[in-house]
C-alpha positions in Angstrom: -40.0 -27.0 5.0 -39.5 -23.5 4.3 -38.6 -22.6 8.0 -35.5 -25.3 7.8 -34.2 -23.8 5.2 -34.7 -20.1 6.3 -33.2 -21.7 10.2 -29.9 -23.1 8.4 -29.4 -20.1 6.2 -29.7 -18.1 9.7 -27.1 -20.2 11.0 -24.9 -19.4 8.2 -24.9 -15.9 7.9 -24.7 -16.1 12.0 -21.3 -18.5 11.2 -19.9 -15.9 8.7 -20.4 -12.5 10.5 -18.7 -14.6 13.3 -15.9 -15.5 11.1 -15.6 -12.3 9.9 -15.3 -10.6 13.2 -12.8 -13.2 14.2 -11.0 -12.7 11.4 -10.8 -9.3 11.8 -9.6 -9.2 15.4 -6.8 -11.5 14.7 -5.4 -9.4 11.3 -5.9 -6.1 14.1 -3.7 -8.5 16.9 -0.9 -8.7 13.9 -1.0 -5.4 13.2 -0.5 -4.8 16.9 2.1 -7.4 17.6 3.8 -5.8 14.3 4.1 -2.3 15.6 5.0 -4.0 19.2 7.8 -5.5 17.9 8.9 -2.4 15.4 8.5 -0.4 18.5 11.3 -2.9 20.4 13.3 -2.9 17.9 13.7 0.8 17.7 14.2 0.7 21.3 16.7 -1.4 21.4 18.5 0.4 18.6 18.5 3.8 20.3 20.1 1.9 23.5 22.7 0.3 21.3 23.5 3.7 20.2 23.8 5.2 23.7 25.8 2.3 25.1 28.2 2.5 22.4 28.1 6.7 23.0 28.7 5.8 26.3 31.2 3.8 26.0 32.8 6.1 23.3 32.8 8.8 26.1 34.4 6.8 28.5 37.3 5.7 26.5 41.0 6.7 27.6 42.9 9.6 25.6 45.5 6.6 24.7 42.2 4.9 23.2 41.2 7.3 21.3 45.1 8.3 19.9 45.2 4.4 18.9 42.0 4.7 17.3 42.6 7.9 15.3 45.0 6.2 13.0 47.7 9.4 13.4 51.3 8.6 14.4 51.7 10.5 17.3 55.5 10.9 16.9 55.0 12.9 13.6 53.5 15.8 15.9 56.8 16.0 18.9 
């Protein structure tokens, strides 16, 4: 009788150390989807930025009189 009992408690430990390591792999797979997506995010930012440099570049000298908010007619 004392082998089933040593058998199940085998089992058991076998069923913990498994759901240990599974649990363990899926909080490292957060951690990596969570820097994944952090990483995105930051790429995405920094490309939002250029586009809008880009963009800033690109404007007309009329633009960017309109946009500076200074009546031009002061300064004839």
């Amino acid at each position: 009788m004392g082998k089933k009992k040593q058998e199940a408690r085998d089992k058991q430990q076998l069923k913990d150390a498994l759901a240990d390591d599974l649990k363990q792999k899926l909080q490292q797979m957060k951690t990596e989807l969570k820097e994944e997506d952090e990483k995105r995010k930051e790429r995405e930012k920094e490309r939002l930025i250029k586009q809008r440099k880009e963009k800033e570049k690109n404007k007309s000298f009329e633009e960017l009189l309109n946009e500076s908010g200074l009546d031009w007619r002061q300064y004839k």
